[in-house]
Each structure stands twice: as C-alpha cells, then as structure tokens.
DRENPA-3360 file (N, C-alpha, C; in nm, 2 decimals, always signed):
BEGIN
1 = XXXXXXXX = +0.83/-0.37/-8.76/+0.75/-0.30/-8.66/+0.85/-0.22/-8.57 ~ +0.80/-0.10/-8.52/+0.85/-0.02/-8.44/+0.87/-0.07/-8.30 ~ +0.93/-0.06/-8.23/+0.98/-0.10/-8.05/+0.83/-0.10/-8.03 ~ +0.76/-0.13/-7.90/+0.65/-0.06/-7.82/+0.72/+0.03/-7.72 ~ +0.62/+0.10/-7.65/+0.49/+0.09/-7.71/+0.48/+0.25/-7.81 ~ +0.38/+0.20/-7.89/+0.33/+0.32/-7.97/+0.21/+0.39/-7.92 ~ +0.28/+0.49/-7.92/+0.14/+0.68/-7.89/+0.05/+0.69/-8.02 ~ -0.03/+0.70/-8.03/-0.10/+0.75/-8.13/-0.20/+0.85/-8.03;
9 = XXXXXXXX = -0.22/+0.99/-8.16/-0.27/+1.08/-8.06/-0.36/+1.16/-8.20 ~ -0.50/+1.19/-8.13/-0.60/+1.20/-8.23/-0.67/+1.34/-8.16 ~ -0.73/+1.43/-8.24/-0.79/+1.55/-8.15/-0.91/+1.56/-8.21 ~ -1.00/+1.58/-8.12/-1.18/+1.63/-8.13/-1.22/+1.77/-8.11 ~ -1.29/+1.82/-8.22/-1.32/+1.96/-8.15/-1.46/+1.97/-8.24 ~ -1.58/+2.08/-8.19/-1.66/+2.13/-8.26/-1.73/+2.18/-8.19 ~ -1.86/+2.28/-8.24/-1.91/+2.33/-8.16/-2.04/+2.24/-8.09 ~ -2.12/+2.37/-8.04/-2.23/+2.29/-7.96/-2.37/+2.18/-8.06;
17 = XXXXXXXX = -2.37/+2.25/-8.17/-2.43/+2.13/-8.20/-2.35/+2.17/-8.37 ~ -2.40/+2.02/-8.40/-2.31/+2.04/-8.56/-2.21/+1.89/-8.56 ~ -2.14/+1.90/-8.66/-2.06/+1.78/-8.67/-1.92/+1.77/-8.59 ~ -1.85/+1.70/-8.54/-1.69/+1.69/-8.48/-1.62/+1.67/-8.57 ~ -1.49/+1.73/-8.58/-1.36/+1.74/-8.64/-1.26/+1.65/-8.59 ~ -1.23/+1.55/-8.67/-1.11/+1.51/-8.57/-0.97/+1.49/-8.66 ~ -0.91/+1.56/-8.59/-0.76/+1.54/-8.66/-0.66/+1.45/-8.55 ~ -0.55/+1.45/-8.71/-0.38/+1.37/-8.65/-0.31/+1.38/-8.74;
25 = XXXXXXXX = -0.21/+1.40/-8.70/-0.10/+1.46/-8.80/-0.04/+1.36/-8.88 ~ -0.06/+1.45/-9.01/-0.05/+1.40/-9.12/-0.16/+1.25/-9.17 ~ -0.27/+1.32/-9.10/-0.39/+1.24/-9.23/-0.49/+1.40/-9.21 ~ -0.57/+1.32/-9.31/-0.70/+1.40/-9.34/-0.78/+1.44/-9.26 ~ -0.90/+1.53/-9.26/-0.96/+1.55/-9.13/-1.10/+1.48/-9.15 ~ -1.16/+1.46/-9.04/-1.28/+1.30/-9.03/-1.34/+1.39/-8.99 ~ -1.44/+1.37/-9.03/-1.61/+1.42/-8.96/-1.65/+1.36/-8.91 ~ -1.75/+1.35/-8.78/-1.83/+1.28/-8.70/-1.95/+1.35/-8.67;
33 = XXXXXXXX = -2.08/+1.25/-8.63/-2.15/+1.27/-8.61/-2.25/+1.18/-8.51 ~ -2.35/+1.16/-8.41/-2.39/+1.11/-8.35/-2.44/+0.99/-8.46 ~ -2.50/+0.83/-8.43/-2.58/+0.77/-8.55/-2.69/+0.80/-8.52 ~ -2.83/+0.77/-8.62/-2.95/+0.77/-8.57/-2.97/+0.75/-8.47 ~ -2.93/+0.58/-8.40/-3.00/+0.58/-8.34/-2.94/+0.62/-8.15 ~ -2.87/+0.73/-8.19/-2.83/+0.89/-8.07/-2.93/+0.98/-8.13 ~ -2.98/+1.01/-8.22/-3.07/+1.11/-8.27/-2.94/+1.20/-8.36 ~ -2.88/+1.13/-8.40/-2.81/+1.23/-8.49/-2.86/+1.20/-8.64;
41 = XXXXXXXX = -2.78/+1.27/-8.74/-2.80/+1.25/-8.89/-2.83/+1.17/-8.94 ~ -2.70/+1.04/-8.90/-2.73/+0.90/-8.98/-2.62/+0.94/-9.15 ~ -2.60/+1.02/-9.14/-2.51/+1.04/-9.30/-2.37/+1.08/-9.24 ~ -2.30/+1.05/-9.18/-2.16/+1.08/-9.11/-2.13/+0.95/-9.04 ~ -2.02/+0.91/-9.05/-1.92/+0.84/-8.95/-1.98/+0.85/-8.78 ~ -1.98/+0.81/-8.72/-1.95/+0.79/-8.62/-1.87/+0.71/-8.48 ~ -1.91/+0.75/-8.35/-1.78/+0.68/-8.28/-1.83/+0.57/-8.27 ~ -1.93/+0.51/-8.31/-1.97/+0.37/-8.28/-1.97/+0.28/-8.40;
49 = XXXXXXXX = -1.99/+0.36/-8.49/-1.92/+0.32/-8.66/-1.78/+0.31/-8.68 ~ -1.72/+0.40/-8.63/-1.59/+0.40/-8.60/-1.49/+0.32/-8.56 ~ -1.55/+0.25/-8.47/-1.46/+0.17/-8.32/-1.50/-0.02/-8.44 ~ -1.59/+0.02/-8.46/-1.64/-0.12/-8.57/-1.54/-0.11/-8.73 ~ -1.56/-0.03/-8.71/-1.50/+0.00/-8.89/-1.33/-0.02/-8.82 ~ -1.23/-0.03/-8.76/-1.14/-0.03/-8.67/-1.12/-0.18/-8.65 ~ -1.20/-0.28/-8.62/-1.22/-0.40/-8.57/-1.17/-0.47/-8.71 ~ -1.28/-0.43/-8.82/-1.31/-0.50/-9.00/-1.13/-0.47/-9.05;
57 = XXXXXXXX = -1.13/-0.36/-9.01/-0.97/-0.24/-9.04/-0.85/-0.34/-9.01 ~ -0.85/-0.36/-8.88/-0.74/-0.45/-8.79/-0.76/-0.59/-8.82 ~ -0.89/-0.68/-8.86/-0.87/-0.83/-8.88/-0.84/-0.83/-9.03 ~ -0.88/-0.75/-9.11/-0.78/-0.77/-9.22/-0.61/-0.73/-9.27 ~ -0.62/-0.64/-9.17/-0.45/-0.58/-9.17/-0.38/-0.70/-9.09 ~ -0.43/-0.77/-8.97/-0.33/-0.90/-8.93/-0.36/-1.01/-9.01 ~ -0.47/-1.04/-9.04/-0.49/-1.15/-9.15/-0.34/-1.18/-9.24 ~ -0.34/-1.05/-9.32/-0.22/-1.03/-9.41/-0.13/-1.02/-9.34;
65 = XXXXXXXX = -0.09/-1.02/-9.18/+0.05/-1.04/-9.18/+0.06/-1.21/-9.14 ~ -0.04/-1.22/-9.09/-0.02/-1.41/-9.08/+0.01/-1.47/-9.19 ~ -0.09/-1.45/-9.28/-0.09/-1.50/-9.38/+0.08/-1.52/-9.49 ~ +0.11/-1.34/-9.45/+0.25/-1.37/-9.54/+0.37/-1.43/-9.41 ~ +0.32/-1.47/-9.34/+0.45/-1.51/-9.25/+0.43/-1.67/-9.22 ~ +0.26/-1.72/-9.30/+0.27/-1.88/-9.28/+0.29/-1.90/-9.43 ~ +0.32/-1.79/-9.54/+0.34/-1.81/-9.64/+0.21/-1.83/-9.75 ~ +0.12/-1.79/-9.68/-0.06/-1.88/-9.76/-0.08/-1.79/-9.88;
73 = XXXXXXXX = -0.10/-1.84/-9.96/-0.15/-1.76/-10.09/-0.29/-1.75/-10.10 ~ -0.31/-1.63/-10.08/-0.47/-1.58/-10.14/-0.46/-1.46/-10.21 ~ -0.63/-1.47/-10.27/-0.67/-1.35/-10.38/-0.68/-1.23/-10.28 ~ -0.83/-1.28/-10.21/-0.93/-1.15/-10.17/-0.97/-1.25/-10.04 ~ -0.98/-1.11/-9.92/-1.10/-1.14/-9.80/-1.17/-1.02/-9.77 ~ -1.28/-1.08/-9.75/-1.39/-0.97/-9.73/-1.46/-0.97/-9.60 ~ -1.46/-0.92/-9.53/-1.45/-0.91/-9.39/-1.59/-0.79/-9.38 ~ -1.67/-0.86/-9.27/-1.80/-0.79/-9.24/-1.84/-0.75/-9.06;
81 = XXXXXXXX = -1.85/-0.66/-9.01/-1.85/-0.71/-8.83/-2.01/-0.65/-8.81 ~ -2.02/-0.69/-8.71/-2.14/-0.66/-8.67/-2.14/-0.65/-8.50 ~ -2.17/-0.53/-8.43/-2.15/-0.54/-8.32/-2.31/-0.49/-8.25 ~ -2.31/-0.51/-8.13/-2.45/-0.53/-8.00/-2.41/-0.42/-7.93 ~ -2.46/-0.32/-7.90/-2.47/-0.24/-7.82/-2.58/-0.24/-7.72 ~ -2.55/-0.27/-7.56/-2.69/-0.25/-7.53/-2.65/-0.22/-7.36 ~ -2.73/-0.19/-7.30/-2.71/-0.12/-7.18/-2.71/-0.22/-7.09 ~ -2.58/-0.23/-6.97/-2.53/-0.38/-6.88/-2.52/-0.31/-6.77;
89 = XXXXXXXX = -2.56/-0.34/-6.66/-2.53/-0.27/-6.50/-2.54/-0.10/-6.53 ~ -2.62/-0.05/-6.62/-2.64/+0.06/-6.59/-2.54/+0.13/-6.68 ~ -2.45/+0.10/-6.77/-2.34/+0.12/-6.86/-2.37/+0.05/-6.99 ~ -2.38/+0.20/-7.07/-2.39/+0.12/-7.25/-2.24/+0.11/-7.32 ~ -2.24/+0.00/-7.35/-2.17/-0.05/-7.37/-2.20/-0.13/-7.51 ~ -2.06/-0.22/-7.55/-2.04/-0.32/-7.68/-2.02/-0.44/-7.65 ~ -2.14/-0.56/-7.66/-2.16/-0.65/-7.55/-2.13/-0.80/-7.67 ~ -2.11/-0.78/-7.77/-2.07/-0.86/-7.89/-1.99/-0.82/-8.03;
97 = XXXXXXXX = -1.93/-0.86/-8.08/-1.86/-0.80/-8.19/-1.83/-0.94/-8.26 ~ -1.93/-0.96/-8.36/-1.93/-1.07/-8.51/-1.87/-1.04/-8.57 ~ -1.74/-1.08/-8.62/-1.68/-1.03/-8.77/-1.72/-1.20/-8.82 ~ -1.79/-1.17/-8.99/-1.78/-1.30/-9.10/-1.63/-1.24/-9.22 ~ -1.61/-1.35/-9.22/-1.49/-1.33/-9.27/-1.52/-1.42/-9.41 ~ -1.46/-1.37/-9.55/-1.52/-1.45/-9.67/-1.34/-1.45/-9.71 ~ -1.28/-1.57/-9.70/-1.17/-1.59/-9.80/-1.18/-1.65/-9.93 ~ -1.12/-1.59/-10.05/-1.06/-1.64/-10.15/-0.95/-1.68/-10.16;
105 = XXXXXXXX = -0.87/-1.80/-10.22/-0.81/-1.86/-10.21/-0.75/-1.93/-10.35 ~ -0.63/-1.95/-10.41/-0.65/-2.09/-10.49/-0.66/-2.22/-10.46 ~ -0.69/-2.27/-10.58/-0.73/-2.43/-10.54/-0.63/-2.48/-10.45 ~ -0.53/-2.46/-10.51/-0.40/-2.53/-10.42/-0.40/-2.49/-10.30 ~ -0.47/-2.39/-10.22/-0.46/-2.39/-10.10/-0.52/-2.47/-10.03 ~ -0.46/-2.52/-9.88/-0.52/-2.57/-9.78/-0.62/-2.53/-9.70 ~ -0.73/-2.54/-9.73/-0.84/-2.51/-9.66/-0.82/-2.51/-9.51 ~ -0.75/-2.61/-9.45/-0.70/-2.60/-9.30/-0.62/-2.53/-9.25;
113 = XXXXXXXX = -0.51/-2.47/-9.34/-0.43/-2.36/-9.35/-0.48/-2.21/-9.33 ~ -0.60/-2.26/-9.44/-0.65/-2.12/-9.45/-0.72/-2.09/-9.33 ~ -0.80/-2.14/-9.27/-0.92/-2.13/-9.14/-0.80/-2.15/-9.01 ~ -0.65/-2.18/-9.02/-0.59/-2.15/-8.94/-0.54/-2.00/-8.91 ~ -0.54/-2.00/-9.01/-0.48/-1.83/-9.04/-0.58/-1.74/-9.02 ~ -0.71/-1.73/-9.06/-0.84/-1.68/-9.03/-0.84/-1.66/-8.90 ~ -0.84/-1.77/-8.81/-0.85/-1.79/-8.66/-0.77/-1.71/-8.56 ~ -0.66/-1.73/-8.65/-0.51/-1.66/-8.59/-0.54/-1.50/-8.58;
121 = XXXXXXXX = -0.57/-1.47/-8.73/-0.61/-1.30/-8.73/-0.70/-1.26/-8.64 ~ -0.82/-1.33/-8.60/-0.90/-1.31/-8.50/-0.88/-1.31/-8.36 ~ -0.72/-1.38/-8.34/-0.71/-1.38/-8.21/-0.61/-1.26/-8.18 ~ -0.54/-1.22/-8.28/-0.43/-1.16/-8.28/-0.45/-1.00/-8.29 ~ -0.61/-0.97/-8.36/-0.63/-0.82/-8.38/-0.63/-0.79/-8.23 ~ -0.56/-0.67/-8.24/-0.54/-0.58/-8.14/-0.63/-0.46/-8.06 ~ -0.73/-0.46/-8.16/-0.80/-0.36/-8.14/-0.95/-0.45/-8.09 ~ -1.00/-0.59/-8.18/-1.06/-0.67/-8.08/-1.01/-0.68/-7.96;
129 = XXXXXXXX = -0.88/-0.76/-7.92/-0.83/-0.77/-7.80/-0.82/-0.64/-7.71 ~ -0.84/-0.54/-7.73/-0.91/-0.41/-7.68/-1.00/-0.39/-7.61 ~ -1.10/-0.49/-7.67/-1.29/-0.46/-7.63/-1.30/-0.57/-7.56 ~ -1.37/-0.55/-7.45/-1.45/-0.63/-7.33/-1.54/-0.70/-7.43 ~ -1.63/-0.71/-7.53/-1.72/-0.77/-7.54/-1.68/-0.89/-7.63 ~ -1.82/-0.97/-7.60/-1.78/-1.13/-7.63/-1.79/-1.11/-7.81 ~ -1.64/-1.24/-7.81/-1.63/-1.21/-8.03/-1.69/-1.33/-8.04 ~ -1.71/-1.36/-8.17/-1.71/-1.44/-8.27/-1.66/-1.44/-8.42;
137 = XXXXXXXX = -1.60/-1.55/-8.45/-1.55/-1.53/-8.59/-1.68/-1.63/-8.67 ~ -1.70/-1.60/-8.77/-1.77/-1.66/-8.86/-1.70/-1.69/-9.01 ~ -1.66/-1.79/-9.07/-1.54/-1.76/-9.19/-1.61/-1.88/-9.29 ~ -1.56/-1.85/-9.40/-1.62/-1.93/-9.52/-1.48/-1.92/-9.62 ~ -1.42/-2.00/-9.63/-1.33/-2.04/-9.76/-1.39/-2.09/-9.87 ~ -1.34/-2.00/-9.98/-1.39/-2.04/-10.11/-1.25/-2.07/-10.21 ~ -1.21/-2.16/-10.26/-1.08/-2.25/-10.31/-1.15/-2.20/-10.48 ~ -1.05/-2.13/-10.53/-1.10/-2.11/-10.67/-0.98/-2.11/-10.75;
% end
C-alpha cells in the first residue's frame, strides 16, 4: 500500500435534464442517473446505488486482505448490502447499512477463523467506516 493519505478525484458533468457523466483518469466513463424512487429512470446507476455498491465493493476487497494475511483458505464470498434511507432532523440521509455476507470455505477450515475474518472485514472496510449510519453484518459459513 501507498503512504497516506490518498486523493482520489472523480468529475460530474451533464446537462439540465438527461443522465450525468462521470469521469477519472484512466477508467471508463459511468453514467448516472436519479433512482425511481427520485423520479428518475430506474435503468442507470445511481448515487445511492453507488455509495452501496462501494460498501459490497470494499467488504469484499478487505475480506481478502484479512483473509490472506490470517492465511484462511477459501473458494467464494458473496456479499449482499442493503441500506435505509430515510429522512432524520430534516436531513435525508443513510440511517442503516446490512451487508449478509455468504462464505465458502473448505472443510478444513475453521469456521471460527472464518467468522473472525468476516467480522474483521466488516470493521475494517473503509468506506463503511465513512458512513454515519448504524451497520450490521449478517454471515453464513458454508464448509464444503
């Protein structure tokens, strides 16, 4: 990993009504759009799809680095979030954020290993530890 801290720098543009562009140098460019339920499309990305898809993004990217640094051997994790938006003191906001987490695993793993590492990723994503609103992890080890 690089020193801190790291800049990451992302640009928005579009017109008055229609979809947003957003670039950063050297990836692809992202379309956005309001979700339904802003009264937009519903067939585009958005910033509230976004900031979630970011959360699922980050607990499986630290997952894997716990995991290879307590050494745990697994197949597959499938990672699901689910977040609450709802209006608090007059400010809408993200007042919950569920991720269920599904590990695979071989038999020879330690199931207590494994839900430690699970736990670990959860405390350690960075982009959770970002958001004011209350988490929860939900996890299920499957030993195959």
């Amino acid at each position: 990993m690089q020193p801190l801290p790291h800049v990451y720098s992302v640009r928005a543009s579009g017109p008055a009504v229609g979809l947003i562009a957003l670039s950063s140098e050297g990836l692809p460019e992202l379309l956005t759009a309001p979700p339904t339920e802003f009264d937009g499309p519903g067939d585009q990305w958005s910033p509230e799809t976004l900031l979630i898809a970011a959360v699922a993004s980050c607990f499986v990217l630290t997952f894997r680095a716990v995991a290879r640094a307590s050494k745990l051997e697994w197949t597959r994790l499938e990672c699901s979030v689910e977040a609450h938006l709802e209006r608090v003191e007059g400010v809408t906001k993200f007042t919950r954020v569920g991720v269920k987490a599904k590990l695979t695993a071989p038999k020879t793993s330690s199931e207590q290993q494994c839900e430690r590492a699970l736990d670990k990723a959860e405390r350690g994503c960075l982009i959770s530890n970002s958001l004011s609103a209350q988490r929860a992890l939900e996890s299920e080890i499957v030993l195959e």
